[in-house]
PQR file of N, CA, C, O and H, with PARSE charges and radii, in Angstrom:
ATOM      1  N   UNK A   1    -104.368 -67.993  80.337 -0.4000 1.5000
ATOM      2  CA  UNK A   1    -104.674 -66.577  80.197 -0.0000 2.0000
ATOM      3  C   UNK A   1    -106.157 -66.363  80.483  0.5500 1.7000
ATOM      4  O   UNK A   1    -107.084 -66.816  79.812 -0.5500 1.4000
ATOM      5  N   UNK A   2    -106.255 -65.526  81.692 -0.4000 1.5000
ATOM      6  CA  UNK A   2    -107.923 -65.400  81.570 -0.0000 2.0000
ATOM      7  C   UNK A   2    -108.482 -63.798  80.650  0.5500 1.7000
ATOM      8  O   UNK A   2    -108.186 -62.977  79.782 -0.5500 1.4000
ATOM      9  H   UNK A   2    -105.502 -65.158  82.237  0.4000 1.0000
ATOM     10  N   UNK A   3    -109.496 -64.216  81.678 -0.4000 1.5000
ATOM     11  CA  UNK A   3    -110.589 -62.689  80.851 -0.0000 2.0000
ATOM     12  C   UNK A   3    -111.219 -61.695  81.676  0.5500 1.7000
ATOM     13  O   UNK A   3    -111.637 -62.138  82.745 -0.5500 1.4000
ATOM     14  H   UNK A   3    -109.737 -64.883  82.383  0.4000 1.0000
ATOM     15  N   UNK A   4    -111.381 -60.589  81.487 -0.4000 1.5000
ATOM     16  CA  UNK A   4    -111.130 -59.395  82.895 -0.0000 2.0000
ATOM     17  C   UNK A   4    -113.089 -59.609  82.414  0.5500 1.7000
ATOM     18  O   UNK A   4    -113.465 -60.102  81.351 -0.5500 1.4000
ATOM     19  H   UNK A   4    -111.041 -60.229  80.619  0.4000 1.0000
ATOM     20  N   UNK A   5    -114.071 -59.060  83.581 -0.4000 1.5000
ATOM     21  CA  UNK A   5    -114.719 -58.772  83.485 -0.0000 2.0000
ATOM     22  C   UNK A   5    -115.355 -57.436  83.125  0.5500 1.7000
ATOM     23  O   UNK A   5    -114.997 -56.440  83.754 -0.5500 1.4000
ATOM     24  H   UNK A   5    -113.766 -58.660  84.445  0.4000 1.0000
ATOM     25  N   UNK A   6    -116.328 -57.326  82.099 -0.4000 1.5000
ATOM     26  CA  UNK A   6    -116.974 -55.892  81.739 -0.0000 2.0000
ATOM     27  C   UNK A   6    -117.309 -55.219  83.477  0.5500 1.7000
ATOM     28  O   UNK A   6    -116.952 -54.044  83.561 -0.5500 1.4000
ATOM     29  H   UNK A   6    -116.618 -58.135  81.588  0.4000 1.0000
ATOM     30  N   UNK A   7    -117.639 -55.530  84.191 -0.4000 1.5000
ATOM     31  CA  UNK A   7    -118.534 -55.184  85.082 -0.0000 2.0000
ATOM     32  C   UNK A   7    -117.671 -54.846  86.478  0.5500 1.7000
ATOM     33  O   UNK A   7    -118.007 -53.821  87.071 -0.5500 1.4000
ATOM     34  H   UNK A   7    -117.929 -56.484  84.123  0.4000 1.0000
ATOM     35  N   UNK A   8    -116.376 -55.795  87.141 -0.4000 1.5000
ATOM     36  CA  UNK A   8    -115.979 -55.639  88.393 -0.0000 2.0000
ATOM     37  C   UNK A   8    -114.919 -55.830  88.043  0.5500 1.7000
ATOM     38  O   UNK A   8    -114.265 -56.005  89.071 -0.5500 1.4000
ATOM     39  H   UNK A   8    -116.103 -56.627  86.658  0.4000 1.0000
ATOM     40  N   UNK A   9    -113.836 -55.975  86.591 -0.4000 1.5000
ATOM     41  CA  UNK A   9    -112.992 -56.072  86.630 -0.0000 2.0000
ATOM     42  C   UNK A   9    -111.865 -56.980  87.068  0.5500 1.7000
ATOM     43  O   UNK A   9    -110.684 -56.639  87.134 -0.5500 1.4000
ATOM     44  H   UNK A   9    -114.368 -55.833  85.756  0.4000 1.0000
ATOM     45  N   UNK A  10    -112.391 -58.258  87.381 -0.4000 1.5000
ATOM     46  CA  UNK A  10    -111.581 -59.360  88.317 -0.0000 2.0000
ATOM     47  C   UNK A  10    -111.291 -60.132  86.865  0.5500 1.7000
ATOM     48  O   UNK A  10    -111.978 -60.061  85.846 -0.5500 1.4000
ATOM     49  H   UNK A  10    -113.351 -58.535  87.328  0.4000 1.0000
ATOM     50  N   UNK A  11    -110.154 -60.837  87.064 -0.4000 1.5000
ATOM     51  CA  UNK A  11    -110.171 -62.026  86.244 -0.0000 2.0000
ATOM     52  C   UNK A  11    -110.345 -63.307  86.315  0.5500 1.7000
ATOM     53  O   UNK A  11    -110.063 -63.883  87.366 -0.5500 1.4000
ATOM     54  H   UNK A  11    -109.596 -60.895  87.892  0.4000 1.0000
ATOM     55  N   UNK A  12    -110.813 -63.968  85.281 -0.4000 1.5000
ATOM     56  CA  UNK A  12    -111.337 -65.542  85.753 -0.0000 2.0000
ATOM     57  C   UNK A  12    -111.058 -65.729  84.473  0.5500 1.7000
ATOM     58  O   UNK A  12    -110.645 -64.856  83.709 -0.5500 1.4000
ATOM     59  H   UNK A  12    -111.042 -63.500  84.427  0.4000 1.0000
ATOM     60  N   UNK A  13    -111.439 -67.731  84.001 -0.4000 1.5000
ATOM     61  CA  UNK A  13    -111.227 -68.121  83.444 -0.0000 2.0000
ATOM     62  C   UNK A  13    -112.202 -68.888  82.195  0.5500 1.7000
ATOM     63  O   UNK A  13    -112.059 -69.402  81.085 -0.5500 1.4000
ATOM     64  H   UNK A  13    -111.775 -68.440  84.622  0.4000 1.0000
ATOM     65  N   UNK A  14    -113.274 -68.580  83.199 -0.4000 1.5000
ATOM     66  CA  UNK A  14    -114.773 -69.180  82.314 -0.0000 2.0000
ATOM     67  C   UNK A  14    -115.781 -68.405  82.749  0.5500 1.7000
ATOM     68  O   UNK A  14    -115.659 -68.473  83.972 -0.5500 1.4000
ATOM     69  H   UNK A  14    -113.390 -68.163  84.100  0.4000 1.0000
ATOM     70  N   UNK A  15    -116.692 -67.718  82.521 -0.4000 1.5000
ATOM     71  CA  UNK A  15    -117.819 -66.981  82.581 -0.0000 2.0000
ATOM     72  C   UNK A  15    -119.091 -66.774  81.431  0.5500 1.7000
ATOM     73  O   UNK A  15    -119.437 -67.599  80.586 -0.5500 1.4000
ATOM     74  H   UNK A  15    -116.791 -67.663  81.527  0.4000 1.0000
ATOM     75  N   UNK A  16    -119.564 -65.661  81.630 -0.4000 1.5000
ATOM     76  CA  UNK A  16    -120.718 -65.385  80.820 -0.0000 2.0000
ATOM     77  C   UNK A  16    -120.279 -64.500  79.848  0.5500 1.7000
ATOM     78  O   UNK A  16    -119.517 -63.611  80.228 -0.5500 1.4000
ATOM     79  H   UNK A  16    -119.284 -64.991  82.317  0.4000 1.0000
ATOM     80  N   UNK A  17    -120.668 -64.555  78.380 -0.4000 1.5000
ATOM     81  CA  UNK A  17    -120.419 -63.473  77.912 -0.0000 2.0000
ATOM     82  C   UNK A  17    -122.270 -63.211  76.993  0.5500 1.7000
ATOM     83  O   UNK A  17    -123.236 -63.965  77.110 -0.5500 1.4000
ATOM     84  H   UNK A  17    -121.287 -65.277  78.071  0.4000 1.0000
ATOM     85  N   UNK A  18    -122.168 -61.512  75.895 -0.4000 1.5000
ATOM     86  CA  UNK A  18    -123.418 -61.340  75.439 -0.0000 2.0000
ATOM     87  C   UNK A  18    -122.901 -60.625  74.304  0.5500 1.7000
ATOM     88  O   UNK A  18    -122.017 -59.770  74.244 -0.5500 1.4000
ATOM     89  H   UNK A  18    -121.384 -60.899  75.800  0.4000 1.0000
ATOM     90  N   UNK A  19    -123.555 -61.090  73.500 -0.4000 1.5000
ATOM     91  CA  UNK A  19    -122.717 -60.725  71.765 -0.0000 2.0000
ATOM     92  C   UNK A  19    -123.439 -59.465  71.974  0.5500 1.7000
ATOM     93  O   UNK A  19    -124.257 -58.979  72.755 -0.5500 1.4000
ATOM     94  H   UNK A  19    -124.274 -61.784  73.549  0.4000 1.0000
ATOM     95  N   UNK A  20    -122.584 -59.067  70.631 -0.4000 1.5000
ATOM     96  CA  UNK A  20    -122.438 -56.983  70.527 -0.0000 2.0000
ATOM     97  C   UNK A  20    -124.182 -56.744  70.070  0.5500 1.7000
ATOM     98  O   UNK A  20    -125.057 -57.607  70.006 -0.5500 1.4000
ATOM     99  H   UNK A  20    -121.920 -59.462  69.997  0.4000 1.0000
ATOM    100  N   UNK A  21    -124.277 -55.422  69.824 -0.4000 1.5000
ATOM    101  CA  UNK A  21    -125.715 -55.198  69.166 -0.0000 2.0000
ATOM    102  C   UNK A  21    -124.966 -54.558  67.821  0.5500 1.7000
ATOM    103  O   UNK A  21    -125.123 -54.698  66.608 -0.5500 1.4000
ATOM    104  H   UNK A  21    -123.566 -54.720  69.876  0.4000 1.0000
ATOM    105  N   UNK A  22    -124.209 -53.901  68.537 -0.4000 1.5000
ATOM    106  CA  UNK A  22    -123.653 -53.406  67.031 -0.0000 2.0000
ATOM    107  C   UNK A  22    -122.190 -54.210  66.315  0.5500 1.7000
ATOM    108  O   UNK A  22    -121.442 -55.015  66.870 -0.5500 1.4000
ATOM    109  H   UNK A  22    -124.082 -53.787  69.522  0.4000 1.0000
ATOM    110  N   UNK A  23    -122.130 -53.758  65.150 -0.4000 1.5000
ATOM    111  CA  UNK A  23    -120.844 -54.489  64.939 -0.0000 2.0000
ATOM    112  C   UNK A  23    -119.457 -53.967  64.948  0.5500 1.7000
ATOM    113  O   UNK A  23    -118.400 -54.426  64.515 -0.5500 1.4000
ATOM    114  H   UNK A  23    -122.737 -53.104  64.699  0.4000 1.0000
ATOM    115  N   UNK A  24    -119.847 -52.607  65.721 -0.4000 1.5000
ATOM    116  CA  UNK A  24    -118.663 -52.006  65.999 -0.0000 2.0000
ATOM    117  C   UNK A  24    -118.156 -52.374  67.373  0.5500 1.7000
ATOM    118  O   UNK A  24    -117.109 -51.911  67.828 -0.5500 1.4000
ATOM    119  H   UNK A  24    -120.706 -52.235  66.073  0.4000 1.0000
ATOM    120  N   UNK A  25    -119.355 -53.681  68.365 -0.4000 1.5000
ATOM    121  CA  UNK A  25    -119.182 -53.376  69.814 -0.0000 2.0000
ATOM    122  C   UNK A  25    -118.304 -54.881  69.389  0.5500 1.7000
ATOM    123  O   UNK A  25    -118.328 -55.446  68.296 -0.5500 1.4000
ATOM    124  H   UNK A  25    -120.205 -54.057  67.996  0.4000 1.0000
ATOM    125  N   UNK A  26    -117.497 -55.326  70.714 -0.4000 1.5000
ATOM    126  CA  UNK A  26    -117.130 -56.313  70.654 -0.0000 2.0000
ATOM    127  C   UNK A  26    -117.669 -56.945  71.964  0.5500 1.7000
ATOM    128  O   UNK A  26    -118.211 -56.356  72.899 -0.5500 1.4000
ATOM    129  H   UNK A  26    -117.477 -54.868  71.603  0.4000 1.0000
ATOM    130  N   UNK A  27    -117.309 -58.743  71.789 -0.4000 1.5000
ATOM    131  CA  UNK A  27    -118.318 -59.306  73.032 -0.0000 2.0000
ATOM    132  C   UNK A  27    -118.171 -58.922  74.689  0.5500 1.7000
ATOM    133  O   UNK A  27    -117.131 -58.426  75.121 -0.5500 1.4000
ATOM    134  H   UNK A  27    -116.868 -59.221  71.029  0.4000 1.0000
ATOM    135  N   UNK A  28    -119.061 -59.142  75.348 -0.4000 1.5000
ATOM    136  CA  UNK A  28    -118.872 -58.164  76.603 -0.0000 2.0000
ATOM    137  C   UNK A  28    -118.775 -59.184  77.584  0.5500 1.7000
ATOM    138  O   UNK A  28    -119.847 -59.656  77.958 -0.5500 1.4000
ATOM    139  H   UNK A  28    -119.907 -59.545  74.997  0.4000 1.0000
ATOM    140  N   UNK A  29    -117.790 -59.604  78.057 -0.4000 1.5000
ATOM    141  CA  UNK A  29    -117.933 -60.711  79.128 -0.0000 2.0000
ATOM    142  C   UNK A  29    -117.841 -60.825  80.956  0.5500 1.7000
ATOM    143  O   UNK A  29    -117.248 -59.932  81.560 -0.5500 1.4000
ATOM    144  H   UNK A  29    -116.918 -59.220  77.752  0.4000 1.0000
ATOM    145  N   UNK A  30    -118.136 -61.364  81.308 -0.4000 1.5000
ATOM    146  CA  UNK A  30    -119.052 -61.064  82.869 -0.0000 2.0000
ATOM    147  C   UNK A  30    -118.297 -62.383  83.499  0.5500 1.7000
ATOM    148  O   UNK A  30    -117.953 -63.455  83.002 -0.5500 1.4000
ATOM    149  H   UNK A  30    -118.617 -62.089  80.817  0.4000 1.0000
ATOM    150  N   UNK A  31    -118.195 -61.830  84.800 -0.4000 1.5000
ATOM    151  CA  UNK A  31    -117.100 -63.305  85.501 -0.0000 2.0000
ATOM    152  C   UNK A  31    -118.833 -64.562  86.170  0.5500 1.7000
ATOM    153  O   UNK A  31    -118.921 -65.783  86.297 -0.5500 1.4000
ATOM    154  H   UNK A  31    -118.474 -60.959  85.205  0.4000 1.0000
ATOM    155  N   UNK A  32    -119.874 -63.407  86.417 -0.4000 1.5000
ATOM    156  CA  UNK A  32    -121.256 -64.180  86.983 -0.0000 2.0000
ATOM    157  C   UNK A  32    -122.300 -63.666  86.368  0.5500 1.7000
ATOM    158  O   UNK A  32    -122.187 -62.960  85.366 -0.5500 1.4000
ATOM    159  H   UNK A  32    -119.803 -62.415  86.314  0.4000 1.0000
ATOM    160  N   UNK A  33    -123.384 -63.964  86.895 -0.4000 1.5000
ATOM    161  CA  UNK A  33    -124.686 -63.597  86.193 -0.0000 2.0000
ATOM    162  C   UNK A  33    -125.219 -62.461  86.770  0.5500 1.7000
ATOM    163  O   UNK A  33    -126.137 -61.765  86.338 -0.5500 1.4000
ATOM    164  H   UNK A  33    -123.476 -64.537  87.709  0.4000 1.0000
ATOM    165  N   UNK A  34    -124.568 -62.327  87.787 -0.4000 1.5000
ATOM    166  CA  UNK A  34    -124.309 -61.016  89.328 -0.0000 2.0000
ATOM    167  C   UNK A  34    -123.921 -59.942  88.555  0.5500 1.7000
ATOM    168  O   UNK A  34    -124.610 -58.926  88.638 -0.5500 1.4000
ATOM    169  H   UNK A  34    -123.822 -62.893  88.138  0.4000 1.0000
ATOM    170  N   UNK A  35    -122.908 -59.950  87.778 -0.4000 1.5000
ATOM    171  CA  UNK A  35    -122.098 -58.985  87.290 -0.0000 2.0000
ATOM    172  C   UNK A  35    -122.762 -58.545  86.200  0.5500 1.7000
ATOM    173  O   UNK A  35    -123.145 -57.381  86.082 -0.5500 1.4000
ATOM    174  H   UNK A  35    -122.348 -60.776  87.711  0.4000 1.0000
ATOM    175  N   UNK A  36    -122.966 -59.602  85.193 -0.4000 1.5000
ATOM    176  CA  UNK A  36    -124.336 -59.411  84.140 -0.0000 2.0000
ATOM    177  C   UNK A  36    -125.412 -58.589  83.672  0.5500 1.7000
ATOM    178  O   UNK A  36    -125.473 -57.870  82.675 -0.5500 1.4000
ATOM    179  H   UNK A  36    -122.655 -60.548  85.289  0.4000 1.0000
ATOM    180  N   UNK A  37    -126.525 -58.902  84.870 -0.4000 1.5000
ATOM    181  CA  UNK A  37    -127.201 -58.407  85.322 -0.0000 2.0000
ATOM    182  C   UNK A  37    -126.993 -57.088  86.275  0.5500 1.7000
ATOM    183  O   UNK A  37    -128.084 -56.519  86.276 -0.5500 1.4000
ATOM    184  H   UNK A  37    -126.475 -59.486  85.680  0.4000 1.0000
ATOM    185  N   UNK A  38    -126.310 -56.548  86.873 -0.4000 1.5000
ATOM    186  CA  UNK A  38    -125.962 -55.150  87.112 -0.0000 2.0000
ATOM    187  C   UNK A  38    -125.362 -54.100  85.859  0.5500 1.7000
ATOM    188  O   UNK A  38    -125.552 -52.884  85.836 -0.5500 1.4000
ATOM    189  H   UNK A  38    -125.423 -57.011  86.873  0.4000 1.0000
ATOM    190  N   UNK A  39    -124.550 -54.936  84.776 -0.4000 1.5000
ATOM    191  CA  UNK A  39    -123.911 -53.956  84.082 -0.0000 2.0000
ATOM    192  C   UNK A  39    -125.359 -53.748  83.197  0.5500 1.7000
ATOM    193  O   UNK A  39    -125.515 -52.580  82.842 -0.5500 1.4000
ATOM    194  H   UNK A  39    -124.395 -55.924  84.795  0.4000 1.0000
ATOM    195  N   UNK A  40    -126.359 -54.616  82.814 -0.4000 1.5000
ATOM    196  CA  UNK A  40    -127.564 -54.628  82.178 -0.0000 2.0000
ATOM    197  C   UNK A  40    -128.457 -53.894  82.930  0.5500 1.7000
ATOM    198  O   UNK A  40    -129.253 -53.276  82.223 -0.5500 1.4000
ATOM    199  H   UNK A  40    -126.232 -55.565  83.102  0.4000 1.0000
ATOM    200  N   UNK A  41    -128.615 -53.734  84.206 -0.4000 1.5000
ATOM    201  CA  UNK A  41    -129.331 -52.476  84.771 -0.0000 2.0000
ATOM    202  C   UNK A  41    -128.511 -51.380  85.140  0.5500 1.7000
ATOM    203  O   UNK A  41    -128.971 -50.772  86.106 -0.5500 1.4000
ATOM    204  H   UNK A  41    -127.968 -54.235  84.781  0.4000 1.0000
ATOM    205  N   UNK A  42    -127.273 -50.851  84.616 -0.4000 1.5000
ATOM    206  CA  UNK A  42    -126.857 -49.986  84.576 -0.0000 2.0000
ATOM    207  C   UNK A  42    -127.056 -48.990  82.560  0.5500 1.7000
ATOM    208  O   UNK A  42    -126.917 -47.833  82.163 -0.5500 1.4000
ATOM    209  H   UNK A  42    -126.899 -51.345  83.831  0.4000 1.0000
ATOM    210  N   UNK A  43    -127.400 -50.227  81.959 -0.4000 1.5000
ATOM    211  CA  UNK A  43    -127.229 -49.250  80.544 -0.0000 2.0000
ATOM    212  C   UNK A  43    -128.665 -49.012  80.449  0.5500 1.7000
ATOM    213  O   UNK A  43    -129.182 -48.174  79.711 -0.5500 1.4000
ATOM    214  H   UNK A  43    -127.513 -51.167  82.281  0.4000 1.0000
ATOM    215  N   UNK A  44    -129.498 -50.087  81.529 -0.4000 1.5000
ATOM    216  CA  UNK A  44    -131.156 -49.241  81.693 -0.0000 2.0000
ATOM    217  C   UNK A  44    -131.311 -48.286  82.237  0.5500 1.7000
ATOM    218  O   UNK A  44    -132.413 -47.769  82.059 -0.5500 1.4000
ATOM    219  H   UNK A  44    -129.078 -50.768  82.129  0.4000 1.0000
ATOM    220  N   UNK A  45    -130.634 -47.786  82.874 -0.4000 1.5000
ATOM    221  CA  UNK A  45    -130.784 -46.758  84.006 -0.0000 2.0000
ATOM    222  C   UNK A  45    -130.192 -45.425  82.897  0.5500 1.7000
ATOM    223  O   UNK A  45    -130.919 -44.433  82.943 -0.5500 1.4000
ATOM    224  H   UNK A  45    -129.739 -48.207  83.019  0.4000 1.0000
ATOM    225  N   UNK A  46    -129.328 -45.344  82.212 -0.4000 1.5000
ATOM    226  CA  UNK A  46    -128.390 -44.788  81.395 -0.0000 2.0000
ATOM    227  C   UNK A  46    -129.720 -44.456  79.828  0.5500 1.7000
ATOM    228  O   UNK A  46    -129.866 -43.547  79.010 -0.5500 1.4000
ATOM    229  H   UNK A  46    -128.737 -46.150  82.174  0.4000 1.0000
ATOM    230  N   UNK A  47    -130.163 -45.293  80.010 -0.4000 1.5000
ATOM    231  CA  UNK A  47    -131.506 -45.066  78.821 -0.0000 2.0000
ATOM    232  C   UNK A  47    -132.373 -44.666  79.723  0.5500 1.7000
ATOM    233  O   UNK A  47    -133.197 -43.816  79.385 -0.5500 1.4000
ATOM    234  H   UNK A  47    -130.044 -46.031  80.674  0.4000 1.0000
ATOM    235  N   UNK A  48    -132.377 -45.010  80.608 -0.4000 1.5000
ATOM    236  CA  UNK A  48    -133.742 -43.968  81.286 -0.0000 2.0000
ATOM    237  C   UNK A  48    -133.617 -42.219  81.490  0.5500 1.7000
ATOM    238  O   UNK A  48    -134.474 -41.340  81.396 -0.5500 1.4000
ATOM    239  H   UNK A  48    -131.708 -45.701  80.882  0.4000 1.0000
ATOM    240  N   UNK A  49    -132.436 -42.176  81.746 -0.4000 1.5000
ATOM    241  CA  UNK A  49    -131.832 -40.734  81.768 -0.0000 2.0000
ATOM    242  C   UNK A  49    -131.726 -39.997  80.471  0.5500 1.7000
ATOM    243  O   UNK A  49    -132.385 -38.984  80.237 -0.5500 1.4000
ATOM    244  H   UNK A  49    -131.740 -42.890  81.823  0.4000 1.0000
ATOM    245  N   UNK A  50    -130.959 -40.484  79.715 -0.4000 1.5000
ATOM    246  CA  UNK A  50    -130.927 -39.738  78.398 -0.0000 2.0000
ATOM    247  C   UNK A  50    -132.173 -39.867  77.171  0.5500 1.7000
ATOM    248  O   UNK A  50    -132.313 -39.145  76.184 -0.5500 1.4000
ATOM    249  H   UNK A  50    -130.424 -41.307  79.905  0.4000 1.0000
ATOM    250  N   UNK A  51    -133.052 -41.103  77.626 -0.4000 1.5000
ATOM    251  CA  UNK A  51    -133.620 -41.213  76.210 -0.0000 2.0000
ATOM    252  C   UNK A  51    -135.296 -41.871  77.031  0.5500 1.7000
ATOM    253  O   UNK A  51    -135.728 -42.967  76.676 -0.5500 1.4000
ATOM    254  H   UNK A  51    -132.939 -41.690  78.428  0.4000 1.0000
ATOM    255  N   UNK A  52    -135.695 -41.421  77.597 -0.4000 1.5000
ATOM    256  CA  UNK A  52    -137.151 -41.462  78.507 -0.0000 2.0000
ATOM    257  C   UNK A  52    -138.323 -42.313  77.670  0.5500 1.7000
ATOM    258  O   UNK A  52    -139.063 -43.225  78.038 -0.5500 1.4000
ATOM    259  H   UNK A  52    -135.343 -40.530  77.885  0.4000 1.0000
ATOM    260  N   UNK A  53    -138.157 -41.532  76.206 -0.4000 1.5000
ATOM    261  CA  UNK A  53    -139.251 -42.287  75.446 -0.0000 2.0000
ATOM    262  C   UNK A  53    -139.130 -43.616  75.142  0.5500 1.7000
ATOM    263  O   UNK A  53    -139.990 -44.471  75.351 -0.5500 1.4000
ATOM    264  H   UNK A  53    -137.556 -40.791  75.906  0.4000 1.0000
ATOM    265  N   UNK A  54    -137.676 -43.837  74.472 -0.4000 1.5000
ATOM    266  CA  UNK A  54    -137.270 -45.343  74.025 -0.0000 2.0000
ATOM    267  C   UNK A  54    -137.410 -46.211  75.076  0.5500 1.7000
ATOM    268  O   UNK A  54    -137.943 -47.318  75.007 -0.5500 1.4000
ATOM    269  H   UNK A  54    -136.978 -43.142  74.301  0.4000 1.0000
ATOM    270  N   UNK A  55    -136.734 -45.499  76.442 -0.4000 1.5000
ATOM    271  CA  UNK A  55    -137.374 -46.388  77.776 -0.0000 2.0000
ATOM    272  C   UNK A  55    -138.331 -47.010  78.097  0.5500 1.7000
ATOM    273  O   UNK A  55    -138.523 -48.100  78.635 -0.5500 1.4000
ATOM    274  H   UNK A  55    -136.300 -44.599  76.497  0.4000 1.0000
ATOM    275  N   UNK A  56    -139.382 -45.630  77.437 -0.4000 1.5000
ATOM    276  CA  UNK A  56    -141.163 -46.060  78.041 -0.0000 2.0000
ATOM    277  C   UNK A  56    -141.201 -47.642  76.823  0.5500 1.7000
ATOM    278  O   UNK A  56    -141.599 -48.761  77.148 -0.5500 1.4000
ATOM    279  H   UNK A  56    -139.226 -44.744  77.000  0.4000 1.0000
ATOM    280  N   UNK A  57    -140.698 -47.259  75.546 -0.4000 1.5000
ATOM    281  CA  UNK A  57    -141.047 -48.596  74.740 -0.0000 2.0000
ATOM    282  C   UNK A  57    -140.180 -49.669  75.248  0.5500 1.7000
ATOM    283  O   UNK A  57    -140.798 -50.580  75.800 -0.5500 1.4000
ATOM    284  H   UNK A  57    -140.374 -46.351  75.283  0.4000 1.0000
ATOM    285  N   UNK A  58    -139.247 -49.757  75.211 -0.4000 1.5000
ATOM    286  CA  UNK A  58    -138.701 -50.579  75.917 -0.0000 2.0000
ATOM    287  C   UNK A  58    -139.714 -51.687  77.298  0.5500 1.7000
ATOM    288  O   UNK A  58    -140.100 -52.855  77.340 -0.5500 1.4000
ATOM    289  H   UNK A  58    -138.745 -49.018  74.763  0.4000 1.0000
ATOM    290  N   UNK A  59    -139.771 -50.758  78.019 -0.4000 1.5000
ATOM    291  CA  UNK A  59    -140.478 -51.565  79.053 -0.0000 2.0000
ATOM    292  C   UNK A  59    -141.880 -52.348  78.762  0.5500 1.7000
ATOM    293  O   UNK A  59    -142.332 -53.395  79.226 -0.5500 1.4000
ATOM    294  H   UNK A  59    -139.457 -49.809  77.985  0.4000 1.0000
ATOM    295  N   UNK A  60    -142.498 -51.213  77.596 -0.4000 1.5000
ATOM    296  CA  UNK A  60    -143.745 -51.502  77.433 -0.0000 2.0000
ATOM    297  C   UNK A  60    -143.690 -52.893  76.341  0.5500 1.7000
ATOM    298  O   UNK A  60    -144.508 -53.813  76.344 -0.5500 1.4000
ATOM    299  H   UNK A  60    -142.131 -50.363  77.218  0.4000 1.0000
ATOM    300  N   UNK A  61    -142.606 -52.771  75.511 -0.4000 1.5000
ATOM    301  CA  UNK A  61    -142.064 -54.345  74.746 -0.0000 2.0000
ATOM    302  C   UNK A  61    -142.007 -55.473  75.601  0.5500 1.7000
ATOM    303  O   UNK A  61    -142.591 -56.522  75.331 -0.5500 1.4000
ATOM    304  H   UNK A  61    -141.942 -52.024  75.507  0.4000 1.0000
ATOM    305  N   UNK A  62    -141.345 -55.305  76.594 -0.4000 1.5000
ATOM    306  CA  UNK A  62    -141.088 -56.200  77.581 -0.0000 2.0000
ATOM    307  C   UNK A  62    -142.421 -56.415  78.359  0.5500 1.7000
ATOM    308  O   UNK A  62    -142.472 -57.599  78.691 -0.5500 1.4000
ATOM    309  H   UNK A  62    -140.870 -54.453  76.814  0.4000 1.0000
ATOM    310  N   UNK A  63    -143.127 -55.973  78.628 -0.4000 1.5000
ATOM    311  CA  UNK A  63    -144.006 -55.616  79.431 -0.0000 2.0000
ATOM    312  C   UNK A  63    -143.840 -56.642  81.255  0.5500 1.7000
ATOM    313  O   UNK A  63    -143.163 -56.127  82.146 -0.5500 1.4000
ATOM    314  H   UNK A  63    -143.086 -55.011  78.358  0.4000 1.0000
ATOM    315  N   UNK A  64    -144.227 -57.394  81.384 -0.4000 1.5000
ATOM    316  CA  UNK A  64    -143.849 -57.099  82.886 -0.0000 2.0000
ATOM    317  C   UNK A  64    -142.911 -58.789  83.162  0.5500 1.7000
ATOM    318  O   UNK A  64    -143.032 -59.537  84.132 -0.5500 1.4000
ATOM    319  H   UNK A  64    -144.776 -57.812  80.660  0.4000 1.0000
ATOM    320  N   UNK A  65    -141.976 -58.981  81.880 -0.4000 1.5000
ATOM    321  CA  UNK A  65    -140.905 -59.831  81.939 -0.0000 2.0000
ATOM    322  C   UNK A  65    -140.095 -59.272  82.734  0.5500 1.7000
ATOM    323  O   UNK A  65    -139.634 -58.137  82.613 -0.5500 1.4000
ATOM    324  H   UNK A  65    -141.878 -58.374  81.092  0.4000 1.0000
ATOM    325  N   UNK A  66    -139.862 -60.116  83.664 -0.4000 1.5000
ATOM    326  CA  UNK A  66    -138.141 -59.513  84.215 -0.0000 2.0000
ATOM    327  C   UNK A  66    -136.917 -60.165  83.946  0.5500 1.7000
ATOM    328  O   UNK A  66    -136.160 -60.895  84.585 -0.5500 1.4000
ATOM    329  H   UNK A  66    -140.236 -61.038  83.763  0.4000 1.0000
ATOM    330  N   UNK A  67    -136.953 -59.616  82.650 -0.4000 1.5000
ATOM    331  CA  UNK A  67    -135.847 -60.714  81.969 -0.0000 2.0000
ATOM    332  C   UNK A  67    -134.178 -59.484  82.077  0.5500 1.7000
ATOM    333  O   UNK A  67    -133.294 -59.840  81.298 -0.5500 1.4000
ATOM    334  H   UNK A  67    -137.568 -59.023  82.130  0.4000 1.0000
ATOM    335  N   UNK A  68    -133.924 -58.533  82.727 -0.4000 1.5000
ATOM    336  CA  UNK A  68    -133.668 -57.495  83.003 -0.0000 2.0000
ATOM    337  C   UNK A  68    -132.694 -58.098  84.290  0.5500 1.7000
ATOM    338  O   UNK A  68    -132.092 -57.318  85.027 -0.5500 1.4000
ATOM    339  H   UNK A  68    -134.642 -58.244  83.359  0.4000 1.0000
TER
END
């Protein structure tokens, strides 16, 4: 039995996954690091739109890691 990906939807059998932030989320799993990393610059992009300030901290926490 595999596991559908958060991100492109394919199924596979071993991949990446990234525990919840909250404990209402459950784990989010990714078939690559490809997939990963896009669904992770998609909920940045999604905070950049709705919430500008937390963004600016955000980045400025990070400051010029591209761990993203």
């Amino acid at each position: 039995m595999g596991e559908i990906c958060k991100t492109c939807r394919k199924e596979f059998d071993s991949g990446i996954w990234l525990s919840p932030q909250f404990r209402s989320e459950k784990v989010l799993l990714f078939c690559s690091d490809r997939c990963k990393k896009e669904y992770i610059k998609m909920k940045l992009e999604r905070i950049k739109m709705n919430y500008p300030e937390y963004y600016n901290k955000l980045k400025k926490k990070k400051g010029n890691k591209s761990c993203y």
